[in-house]
PDB file with SEQRES, HELIX, SHEET and CRYST1 records, atoms N, CA, C and O in Angstrom:
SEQRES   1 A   87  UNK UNK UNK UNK UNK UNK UNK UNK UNK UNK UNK UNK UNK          
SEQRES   2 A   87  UNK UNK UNK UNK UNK UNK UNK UNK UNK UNK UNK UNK UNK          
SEQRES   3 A   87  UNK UNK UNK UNK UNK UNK UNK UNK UNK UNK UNK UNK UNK          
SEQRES   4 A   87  UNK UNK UNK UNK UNK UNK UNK UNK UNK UNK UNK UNK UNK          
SEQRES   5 A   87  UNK UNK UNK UNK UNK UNK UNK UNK UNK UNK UNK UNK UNK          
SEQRES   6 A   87  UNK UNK UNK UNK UNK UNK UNK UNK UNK UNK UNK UNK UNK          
SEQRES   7 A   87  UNK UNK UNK UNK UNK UNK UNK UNK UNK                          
HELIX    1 AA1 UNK A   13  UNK A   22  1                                  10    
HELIX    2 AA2 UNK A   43  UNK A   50  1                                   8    
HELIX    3 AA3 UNK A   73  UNK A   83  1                                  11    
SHEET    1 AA1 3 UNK A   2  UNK A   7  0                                        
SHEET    2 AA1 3 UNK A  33  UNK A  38 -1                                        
SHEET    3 AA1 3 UNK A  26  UNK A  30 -1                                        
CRYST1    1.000    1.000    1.000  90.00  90.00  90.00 P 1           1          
ATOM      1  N   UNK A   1     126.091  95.064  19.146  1.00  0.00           N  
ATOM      2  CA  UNK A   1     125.946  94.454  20.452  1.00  0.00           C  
ATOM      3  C   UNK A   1     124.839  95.164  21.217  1.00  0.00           C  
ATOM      4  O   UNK A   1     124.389  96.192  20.713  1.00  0.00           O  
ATOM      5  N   UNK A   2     124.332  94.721  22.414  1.00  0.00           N  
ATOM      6  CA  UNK A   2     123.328  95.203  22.886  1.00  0.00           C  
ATOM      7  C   UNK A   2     124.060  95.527  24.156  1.00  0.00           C  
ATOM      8  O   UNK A   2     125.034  94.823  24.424  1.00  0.00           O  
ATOM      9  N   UNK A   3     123.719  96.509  24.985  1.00  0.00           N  
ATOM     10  CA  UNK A   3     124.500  97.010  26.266  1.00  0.00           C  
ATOM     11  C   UNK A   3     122.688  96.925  27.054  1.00  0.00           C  
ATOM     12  O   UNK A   3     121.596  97.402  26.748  1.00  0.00           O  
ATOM     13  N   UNK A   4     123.345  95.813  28.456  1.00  0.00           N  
ATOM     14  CA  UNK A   4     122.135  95.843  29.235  1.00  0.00           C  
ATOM     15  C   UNK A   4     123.081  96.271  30.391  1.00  0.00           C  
ATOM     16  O   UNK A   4     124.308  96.177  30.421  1.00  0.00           O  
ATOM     17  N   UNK A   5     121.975  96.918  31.635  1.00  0.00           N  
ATOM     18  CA  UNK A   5     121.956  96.793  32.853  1.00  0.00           C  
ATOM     19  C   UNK A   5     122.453  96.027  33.967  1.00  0.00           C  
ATOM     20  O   UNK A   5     121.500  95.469  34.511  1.00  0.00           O  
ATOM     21  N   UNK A   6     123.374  95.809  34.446  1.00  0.00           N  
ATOM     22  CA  UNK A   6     122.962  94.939  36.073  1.00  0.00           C  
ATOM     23  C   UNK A   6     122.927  95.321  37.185  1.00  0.00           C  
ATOM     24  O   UNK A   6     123.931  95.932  37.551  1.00  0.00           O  
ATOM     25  N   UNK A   7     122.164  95.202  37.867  1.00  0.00           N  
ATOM     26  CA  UNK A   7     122.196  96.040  39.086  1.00  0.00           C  
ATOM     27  C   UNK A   7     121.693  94.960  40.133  1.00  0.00           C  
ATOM     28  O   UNK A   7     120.741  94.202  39.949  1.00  0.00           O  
ATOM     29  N   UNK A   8     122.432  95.013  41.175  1.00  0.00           N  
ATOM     30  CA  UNK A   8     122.318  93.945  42.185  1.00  0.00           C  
ATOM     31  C   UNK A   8     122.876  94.813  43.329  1.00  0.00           C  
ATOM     32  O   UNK A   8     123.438  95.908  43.331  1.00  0.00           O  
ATOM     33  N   UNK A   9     122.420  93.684  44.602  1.00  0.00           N  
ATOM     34  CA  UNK A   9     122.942  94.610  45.615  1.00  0.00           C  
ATOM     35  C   UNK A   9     124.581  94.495  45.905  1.00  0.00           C  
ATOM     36  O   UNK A   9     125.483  93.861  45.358  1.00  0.00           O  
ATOM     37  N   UNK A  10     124.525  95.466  47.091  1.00  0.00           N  
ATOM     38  CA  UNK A  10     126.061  95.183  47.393  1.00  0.00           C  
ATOM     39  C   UNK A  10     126.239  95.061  49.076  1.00  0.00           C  
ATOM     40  O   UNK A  10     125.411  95.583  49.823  1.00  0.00           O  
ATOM     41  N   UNK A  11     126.813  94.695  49.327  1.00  0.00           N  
ATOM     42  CA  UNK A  11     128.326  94.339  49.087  1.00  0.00           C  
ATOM     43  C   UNK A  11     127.959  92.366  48.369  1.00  0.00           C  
ATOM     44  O   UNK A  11     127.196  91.528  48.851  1.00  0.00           O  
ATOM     45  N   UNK A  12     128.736  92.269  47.303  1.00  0.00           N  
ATOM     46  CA  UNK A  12     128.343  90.288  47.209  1.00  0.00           C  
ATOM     47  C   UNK A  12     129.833  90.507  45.843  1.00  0.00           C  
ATOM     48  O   UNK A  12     129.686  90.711  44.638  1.00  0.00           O  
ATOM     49  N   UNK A  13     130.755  90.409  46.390  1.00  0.00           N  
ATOM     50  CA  UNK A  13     131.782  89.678  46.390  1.00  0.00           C  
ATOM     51  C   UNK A  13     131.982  89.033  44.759  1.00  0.00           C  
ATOM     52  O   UNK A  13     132.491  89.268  43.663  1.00  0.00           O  
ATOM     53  N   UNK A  14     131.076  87.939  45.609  1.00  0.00           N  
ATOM     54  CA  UNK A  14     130.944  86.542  44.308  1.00  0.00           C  
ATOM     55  C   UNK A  14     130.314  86.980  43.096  1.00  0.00           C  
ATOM     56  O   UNK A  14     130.850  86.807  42.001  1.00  0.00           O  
ATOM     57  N   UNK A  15     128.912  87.682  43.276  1.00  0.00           N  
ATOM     58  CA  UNK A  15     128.750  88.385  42.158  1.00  0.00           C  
ATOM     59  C   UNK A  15     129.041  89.354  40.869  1.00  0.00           C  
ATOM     60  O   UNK A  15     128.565  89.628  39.767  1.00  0.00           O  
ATOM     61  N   UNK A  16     130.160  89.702  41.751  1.00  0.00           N  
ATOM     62  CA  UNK A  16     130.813  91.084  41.066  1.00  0.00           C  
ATOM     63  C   UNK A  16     132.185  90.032  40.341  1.00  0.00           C  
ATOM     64  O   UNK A  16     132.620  90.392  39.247  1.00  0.00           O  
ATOM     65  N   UNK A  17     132.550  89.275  40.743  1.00  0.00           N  
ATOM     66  CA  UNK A  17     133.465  88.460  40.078  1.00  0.00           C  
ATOM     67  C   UNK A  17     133.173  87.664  39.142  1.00  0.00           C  
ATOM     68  O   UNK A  17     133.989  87.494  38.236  1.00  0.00           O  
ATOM     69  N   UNK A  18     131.821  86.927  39.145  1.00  0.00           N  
ATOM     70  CA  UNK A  18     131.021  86.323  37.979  1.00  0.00           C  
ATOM     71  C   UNK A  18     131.065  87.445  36.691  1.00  0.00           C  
ATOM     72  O   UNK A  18     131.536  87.295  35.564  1.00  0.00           O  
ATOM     73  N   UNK A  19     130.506  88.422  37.195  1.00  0.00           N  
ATOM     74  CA  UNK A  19     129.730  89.094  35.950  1.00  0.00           C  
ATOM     75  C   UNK A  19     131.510  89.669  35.114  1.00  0.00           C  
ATOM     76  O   UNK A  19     131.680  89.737  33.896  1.00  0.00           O  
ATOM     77  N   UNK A  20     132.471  89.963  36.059  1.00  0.00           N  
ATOM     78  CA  UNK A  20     133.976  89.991  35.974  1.00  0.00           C  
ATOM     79  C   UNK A  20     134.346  88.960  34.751  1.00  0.00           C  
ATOM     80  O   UNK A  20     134.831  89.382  33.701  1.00  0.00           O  
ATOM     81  N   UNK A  21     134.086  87.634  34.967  1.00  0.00           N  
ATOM     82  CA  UNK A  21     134.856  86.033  34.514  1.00  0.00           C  
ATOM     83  C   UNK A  21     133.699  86.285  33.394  1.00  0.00           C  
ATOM     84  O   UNK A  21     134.145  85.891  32.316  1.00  0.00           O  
ATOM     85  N   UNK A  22     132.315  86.820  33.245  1.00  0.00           N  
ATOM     86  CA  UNK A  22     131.458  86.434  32.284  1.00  0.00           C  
ATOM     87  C   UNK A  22     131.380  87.644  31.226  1.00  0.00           C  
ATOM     88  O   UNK A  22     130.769  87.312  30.210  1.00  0.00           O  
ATOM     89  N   UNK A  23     131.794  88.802  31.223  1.00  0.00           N  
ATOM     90  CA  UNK A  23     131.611  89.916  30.551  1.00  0.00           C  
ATOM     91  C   UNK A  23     132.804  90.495  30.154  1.00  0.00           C  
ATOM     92  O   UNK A  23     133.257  91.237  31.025  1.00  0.00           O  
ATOM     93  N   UNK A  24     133.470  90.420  29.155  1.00  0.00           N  
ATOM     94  CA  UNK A  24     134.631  91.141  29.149  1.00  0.00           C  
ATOM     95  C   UNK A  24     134.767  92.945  28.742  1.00  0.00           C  
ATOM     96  O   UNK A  24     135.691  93.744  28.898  1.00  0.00           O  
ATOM     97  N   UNK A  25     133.255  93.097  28.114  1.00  0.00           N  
ATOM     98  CA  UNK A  25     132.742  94.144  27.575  1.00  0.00           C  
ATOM     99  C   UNK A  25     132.199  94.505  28.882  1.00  0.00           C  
ATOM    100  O   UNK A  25     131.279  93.750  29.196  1.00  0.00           O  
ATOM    101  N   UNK A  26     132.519  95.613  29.949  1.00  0.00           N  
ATOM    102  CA  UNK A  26     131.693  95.814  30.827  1.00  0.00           C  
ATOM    103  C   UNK A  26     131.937  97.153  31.504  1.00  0.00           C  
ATOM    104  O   UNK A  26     132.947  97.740  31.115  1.00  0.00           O  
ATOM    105  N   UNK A  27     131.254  97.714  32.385  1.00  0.00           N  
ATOM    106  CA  UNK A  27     131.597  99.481  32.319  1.00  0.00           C  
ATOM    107  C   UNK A  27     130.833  98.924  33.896  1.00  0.00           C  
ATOM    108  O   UNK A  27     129.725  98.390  33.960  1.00  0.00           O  
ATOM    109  N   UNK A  28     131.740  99.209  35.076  1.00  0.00           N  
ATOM    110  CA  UNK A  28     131.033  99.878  36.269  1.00  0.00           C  
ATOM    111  C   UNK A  28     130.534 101.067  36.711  1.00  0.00           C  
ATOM    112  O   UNK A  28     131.433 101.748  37.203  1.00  0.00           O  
ATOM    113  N   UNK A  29     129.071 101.787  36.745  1.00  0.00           N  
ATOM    114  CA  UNK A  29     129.172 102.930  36.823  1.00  0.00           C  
ATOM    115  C   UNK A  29     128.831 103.126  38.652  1.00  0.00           C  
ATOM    116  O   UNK A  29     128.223 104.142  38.991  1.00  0.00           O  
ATOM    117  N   UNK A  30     129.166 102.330  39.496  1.00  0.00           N  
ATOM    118  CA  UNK A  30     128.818 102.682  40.704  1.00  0.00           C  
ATOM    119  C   UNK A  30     128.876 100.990  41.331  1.00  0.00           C  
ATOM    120  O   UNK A  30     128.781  99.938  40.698  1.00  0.00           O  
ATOM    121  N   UNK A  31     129.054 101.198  42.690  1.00  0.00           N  
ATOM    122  CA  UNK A  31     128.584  99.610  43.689  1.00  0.00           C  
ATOM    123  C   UNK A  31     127.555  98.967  42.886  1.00  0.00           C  
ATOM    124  O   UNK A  31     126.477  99.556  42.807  1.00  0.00           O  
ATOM    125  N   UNK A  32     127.729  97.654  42.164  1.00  0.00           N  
ATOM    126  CA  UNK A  32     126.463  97.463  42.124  1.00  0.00           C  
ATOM    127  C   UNK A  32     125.556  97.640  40.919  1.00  0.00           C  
ATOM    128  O   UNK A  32     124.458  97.101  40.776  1.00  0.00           O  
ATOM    129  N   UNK A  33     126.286  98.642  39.891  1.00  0.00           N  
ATOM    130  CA  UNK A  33     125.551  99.122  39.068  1.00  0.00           C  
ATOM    131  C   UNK A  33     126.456  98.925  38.072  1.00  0.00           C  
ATOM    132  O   UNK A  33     127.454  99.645  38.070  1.00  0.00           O  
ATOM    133  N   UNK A  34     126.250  97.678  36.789  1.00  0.00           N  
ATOM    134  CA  UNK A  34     127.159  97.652  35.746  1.00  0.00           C  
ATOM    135  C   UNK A  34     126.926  97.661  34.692  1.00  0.00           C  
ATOM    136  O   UNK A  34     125.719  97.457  34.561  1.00  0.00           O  
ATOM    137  N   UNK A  35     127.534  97.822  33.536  1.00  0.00           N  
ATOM    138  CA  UNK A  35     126.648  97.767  31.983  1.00  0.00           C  
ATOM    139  C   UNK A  35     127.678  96.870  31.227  1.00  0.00           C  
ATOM    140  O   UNK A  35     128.882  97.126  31.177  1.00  0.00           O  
ATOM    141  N   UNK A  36     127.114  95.856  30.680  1.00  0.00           N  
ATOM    142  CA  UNK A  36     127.808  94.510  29.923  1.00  0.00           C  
ATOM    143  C   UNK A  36     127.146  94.419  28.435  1.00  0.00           C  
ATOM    144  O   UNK A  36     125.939  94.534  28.219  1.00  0.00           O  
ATOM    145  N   UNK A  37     127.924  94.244  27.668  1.00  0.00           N  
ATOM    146  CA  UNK A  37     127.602  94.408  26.097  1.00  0.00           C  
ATOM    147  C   UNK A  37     127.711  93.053  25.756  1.00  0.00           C  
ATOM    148  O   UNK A  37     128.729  92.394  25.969  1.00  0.00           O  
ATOM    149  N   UNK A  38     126.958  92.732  25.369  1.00  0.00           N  
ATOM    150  CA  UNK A  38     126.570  91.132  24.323  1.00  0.00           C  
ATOM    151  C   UNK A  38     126.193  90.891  23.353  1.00  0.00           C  
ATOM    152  O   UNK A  38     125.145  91.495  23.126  1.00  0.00           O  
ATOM    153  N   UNK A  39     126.599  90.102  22.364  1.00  0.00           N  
ATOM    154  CA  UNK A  39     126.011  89.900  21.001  1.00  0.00           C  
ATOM    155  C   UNK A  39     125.080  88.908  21.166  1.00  0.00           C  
ATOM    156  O   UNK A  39     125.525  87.979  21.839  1.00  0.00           O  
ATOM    157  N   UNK A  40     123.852  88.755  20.764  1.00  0.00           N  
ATOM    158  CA  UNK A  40     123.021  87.820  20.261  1.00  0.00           C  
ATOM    159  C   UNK A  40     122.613  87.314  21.427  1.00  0.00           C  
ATOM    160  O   UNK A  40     122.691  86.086  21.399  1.00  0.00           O  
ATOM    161  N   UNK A  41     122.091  87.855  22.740  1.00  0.00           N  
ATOM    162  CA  UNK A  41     121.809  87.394  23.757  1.00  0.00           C  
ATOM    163  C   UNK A  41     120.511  88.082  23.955  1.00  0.00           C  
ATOM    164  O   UNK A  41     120.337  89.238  23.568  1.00  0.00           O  
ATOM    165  N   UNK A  42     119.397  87.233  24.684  1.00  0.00           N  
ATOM    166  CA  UNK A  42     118.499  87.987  25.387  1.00  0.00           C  
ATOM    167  C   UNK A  42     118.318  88.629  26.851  1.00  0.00           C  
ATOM    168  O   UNK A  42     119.022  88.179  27.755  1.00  0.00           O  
ATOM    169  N   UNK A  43     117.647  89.388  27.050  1.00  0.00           N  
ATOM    170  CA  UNK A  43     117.538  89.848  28.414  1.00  0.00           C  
ATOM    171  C   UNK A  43     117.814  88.293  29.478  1.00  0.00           C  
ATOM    172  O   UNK A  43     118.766  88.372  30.253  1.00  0.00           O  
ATOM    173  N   UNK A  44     117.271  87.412  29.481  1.00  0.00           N  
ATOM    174  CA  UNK A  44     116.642  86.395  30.087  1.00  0.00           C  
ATOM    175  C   UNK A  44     117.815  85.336  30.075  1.00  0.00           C  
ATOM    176  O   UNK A  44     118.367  84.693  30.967  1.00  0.00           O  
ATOM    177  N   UNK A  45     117.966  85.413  28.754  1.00  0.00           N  
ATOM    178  CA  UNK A  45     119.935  84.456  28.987  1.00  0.00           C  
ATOM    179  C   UNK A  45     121.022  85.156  28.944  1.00  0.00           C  
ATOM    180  O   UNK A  45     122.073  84.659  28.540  1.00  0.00           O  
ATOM    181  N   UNK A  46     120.929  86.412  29.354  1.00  0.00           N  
ATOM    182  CA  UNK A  46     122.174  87.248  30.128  1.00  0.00           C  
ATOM    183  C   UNK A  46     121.934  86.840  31.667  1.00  0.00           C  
ATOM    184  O   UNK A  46     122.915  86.459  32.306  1.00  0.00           O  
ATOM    185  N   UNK A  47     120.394  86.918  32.430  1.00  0.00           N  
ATOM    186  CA  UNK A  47     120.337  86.503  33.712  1.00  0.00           C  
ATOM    187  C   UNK A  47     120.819  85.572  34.180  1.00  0.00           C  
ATOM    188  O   UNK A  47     121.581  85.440  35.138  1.00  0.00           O  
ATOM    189  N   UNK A  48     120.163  84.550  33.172  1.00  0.00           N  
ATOM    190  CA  UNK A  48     120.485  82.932  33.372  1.00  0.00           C  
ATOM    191  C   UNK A  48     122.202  82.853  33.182  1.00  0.00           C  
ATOM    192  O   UNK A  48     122.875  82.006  33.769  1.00  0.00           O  
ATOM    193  N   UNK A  49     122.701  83.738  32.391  1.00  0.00           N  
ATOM    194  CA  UNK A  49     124.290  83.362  32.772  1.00  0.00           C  
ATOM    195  C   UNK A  49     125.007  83.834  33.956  1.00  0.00           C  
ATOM    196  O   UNK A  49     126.155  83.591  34.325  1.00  0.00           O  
ATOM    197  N   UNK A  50     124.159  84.508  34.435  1.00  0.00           N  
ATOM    198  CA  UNK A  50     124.587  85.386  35.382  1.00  0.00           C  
ATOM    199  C   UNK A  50     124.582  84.062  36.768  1.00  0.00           C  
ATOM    200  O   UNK A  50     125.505  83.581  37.425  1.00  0.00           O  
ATOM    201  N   UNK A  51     123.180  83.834  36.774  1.00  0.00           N  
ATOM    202  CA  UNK A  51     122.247  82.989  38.096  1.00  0.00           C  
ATOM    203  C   UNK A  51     121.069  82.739  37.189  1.00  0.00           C  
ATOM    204  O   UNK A  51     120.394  83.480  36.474  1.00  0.00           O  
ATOM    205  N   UNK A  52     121.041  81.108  37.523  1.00  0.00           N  
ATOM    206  CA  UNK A  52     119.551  80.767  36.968  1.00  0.00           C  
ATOM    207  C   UNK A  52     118.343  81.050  37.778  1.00  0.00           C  
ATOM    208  O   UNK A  52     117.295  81.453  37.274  1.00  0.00           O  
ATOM    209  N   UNK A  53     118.549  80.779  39.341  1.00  0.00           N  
ATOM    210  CA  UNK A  53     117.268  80.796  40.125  1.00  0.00           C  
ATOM    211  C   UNK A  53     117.541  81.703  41.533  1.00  0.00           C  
ATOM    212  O   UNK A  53     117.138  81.319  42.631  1.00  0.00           O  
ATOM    213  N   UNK A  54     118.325  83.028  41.321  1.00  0.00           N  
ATOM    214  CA  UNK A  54     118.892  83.835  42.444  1.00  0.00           C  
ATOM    215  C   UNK A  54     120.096  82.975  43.078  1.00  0.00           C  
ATOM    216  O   UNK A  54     120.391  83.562  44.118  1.00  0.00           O  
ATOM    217  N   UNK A  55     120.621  82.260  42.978  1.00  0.00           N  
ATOM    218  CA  UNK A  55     121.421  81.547  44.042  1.00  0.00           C  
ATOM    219  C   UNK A  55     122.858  82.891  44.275  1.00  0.00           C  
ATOM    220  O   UNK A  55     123.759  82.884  45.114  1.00  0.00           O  
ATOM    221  N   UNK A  56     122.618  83.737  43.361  1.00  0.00           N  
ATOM    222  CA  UNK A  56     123.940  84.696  43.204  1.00  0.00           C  
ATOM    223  C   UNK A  56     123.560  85.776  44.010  1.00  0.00           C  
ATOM    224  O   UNK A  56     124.467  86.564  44.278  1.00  0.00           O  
ATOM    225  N   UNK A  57     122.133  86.077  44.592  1.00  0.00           N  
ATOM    226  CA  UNK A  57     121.352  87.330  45.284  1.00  0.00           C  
ATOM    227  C   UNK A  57     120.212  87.890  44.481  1.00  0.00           C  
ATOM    228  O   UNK A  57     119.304  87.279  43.918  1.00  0.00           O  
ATOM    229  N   UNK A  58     120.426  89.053  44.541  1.00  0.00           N  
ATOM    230  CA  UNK A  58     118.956  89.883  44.180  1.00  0.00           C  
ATOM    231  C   UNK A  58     119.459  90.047  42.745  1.00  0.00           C  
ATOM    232  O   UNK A  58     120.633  89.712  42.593  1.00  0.00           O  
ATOM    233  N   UNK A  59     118.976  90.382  41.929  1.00  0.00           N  
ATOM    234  CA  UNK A  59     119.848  90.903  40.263  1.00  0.00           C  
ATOM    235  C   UNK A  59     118.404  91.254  39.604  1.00  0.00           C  
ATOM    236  O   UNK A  59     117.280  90.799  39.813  1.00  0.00           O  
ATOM    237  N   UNK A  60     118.906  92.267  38.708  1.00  0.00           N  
ATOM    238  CA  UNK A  60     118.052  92.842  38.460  1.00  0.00           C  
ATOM    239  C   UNK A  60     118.704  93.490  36.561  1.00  0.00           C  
ATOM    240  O   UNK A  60     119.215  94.593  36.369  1.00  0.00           O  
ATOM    241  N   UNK A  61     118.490  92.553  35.603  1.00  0.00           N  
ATOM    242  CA  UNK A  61     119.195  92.706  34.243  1.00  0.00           C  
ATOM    243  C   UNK A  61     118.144  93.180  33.503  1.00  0.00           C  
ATOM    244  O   UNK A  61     117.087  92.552  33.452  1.00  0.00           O  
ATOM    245  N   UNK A  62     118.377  94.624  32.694  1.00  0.00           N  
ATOM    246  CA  UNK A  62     117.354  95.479  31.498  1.00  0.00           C  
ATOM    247  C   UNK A  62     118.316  95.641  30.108  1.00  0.00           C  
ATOM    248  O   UNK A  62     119.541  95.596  30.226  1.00  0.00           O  
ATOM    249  N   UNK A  63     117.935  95.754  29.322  1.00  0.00           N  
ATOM    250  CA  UNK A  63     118.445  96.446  28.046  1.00  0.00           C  
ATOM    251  C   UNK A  63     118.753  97.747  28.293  1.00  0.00           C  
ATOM    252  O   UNK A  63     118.516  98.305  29.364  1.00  0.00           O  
ATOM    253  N   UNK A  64     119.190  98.178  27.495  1.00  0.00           N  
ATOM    254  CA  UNK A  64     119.115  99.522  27.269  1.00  0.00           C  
ATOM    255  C   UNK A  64     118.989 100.016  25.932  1.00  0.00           C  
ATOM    256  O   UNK A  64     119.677  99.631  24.987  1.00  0.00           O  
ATOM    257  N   UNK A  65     118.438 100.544  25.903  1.00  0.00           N  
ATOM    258  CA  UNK A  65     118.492 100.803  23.876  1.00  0.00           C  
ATOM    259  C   UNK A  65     118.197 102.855  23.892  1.00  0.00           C  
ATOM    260  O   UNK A  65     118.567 103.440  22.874  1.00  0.00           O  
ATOM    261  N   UNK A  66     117.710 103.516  24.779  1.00  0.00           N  
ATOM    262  CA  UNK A  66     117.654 104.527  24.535  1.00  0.00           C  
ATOM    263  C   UNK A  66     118.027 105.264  26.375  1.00  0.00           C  
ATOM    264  O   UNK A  66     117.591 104.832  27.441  1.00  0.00           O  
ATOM    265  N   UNK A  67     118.670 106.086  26.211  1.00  0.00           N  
ATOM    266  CA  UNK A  67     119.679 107.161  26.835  1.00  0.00           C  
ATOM    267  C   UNK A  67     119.730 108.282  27.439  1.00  0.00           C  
ATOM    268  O   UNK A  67     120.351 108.995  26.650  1.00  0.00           O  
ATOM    269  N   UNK A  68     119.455 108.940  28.401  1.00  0.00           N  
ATOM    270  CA  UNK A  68     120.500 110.611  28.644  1.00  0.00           C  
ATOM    271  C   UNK A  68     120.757 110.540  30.055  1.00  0.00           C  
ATOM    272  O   UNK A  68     120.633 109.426  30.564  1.00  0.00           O  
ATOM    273  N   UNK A  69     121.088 111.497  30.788  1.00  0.00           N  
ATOM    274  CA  UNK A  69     121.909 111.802  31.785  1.00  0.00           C  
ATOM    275  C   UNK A  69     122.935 112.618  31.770  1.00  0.00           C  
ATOM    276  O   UNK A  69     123.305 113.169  30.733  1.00  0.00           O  
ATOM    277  N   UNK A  70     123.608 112.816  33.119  1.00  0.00           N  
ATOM    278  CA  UNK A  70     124.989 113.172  33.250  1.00  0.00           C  
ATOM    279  C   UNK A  70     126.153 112.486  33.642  1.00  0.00           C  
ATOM    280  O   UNK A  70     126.081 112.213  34.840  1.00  0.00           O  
ATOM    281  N   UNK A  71     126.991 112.173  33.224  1.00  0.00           N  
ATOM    282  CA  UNK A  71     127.523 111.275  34.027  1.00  0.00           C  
ATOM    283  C   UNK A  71     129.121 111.528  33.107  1.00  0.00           C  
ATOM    284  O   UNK A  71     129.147 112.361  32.201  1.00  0.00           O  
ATOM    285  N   UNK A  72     130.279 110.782  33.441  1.00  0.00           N  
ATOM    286  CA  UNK A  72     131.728 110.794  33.197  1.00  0.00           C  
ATOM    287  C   UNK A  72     131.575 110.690  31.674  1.00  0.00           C  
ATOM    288  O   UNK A  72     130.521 110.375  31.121  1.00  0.00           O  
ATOM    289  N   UNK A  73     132.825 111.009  30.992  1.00  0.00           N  
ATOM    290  CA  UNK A  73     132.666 111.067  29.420  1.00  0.00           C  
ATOM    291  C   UNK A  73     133.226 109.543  28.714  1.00  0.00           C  
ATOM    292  O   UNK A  73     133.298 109.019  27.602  1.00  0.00           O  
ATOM    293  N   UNK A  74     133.489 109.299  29.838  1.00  0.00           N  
ATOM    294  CA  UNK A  74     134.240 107.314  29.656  1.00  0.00           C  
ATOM    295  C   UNK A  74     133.023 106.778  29.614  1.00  0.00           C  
ATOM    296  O   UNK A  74     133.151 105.630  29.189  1.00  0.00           O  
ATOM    297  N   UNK A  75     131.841 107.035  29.852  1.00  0.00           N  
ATOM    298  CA  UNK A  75     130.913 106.636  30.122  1.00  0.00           C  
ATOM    299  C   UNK A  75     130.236 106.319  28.939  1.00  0.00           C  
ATOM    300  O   UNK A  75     130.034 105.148  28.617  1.00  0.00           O  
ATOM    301  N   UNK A  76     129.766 107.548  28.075  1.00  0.00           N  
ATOM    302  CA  UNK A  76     129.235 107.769  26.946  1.00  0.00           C  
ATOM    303  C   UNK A  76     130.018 107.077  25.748  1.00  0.00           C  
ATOM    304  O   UNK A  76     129.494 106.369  24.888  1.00  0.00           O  
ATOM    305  N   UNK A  77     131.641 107.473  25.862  1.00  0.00           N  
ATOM    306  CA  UNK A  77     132.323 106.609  25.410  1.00  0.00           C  
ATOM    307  C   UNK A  77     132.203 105.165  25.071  1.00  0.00           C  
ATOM    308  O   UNK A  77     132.474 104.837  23.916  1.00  0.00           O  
ATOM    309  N   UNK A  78     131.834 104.265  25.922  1.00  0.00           N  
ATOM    310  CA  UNK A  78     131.905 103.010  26.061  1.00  0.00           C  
ATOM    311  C   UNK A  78     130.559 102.546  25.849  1.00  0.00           C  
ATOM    312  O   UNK A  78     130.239 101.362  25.750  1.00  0.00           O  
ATOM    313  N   UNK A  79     129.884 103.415  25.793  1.00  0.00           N  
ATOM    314  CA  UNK A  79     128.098 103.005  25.299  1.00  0.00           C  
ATOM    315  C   UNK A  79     128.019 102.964  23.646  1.00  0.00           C  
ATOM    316  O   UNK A  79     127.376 102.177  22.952  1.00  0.00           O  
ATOM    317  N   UNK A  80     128.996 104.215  23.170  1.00  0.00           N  
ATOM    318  CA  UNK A  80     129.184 104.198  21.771  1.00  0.00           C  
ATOM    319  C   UNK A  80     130.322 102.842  21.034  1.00  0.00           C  
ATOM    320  O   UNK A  80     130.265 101.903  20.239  1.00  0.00           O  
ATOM    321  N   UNK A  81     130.983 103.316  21.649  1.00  0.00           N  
ATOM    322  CA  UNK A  81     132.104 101.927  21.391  1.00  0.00           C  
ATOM    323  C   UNK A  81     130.884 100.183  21.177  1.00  0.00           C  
ATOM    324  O   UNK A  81     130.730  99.484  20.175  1.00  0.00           O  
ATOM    325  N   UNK A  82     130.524 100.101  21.996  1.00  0.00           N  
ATOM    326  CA  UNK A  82     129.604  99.044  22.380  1.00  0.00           C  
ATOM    327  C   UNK A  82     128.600  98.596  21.674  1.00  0.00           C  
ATOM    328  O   UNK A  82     128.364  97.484  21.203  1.00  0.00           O  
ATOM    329  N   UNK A  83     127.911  99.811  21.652  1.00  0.00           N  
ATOM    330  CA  UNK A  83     126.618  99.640  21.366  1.00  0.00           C  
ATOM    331  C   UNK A  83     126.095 100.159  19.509  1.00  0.00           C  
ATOM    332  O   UNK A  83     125.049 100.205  18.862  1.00  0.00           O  
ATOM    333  N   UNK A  84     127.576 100.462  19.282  1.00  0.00           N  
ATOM    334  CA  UNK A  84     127.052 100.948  17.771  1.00  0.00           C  
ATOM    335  C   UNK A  84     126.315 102.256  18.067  1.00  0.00           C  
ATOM    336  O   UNK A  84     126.161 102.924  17.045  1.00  0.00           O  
ATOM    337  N   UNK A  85     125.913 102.701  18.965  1.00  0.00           N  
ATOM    338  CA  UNK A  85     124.921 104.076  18.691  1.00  0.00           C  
ATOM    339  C   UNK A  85     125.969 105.480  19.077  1.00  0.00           C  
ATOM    340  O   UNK A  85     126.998 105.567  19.746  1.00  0.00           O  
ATOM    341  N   UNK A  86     125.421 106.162  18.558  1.00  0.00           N  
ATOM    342  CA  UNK A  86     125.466 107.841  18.636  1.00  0.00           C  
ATOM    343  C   UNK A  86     125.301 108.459  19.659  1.00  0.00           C  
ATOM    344  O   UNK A  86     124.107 108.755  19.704  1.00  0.00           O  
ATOM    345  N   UNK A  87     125.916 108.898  20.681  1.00  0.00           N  
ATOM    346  CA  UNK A  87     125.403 109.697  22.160  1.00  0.00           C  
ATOM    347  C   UNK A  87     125.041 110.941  21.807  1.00  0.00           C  
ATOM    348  O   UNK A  87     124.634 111.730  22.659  1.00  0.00           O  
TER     349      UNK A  87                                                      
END                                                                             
């Protein structure tokens, strides 16, 4: 699976419940800031499932394919779980 990015603003409610109803694979690491794992999807039709033309707000969807930081160990956890890779 591929683990991308979303990051949108906050406070939006509706958004955070979409990506909720659309991602079951998903890790909040902050307001605003989420990571959703998908098979066989591109950057561009993860958006489009998200919001085709902003009507959902600002959003802002990346891949991720390479890694570091500090952060909680649930964290790293769920990137490995996900993503097939090695932390």
């Amino acid at each position: 699976m591929t683990v991308f990015a979303v990051l949108f603003e906050e406070p939006n409610p509706n958004l955070k419940a979409k990506i909720g109803a659309l991602f079951e694979a998903r890790f909040e690491l902050a307001p605003g800031q989420t990571l959703v794992a998908v098979e066989g999807k591109t950057t561009q039709q993860v958006k489009e499932s998200i919001a085709e033309h902003g009507e959902m707000g600002r959003i802002f969807v990346v891949p991720i394919s390479n890694y570091a930081g500090w952060h909680r160990t649930d964290l790293w956890e769920w990137i490995k779980v996900n993503s097939g890779s090695v932390v």
